[in-house]
C-alpha positions as CSV (number, residue, x, y, z in Angstrom):
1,X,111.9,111.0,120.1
2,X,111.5,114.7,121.4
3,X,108.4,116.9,121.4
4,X,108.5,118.4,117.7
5,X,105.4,120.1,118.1
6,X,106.5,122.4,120.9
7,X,109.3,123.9,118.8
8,X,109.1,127.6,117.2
9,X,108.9,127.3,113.8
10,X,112.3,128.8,113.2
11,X,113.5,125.5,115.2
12,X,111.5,123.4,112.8
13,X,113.3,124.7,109.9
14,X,116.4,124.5,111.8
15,X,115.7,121.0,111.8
16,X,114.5,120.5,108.4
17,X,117.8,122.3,107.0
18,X,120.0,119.9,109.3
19,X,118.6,116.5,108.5
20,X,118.9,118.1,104.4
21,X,122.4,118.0,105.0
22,X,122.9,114.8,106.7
23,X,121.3,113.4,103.8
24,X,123.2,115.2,101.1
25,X,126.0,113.8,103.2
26,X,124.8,110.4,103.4
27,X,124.4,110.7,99.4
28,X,127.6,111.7,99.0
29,X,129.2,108.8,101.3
30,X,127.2,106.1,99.4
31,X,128.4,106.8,96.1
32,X,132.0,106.9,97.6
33,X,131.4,103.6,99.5
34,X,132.3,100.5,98.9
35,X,131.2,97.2,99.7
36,X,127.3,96.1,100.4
37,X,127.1,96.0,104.2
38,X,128.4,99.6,104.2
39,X,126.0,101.2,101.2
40,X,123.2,99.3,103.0
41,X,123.8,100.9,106.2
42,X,123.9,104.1,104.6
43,X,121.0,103.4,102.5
44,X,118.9,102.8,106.3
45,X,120.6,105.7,107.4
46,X,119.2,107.7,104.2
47,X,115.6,106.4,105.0
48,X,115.6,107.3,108.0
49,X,116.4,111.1,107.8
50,X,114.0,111.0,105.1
51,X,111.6,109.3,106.9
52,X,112.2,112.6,110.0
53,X,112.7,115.5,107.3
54,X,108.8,114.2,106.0
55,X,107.8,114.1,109.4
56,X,109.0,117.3,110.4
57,X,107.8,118.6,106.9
58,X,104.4,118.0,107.7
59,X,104.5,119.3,110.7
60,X,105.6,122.6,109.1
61,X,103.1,122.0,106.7
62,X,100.3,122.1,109.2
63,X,101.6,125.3,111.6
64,X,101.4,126.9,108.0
65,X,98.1,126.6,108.0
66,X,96.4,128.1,111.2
């Protein structure tokens, strides 16, 4: 896991707007999937970008605040 605290925040959102896509993606690959072993590994796949956009949201969060 790298140092998220040491990017700019234009990298941040750089981030942010990257793993929002990934998971629009993902979205869009579960409803078009079929069989349960592949929409369960896109639902882990889906929780964990979510899991790294919060992450990364409150770390946004908190630079916006000083």
């Amino acid at each position: 896991m790298s140092n998220e605290t040491s990017l700019s925040l234009d990298e941040l959102n750089d981030r942010i707007a990257i793993l929002e896509d990934n998971i629009r993606q993902l979205i869009e690959q579960a409803a078009a999937a079929s069989g349960e072993q592949s929409e369960a590994r896109i639902a882990d796949r889906i929780n964990q970008q979510n899991d790294e956009l919060d992450r990364l949201l409150k770390i946004r969060e908190t630079r916006q605040k000083k």
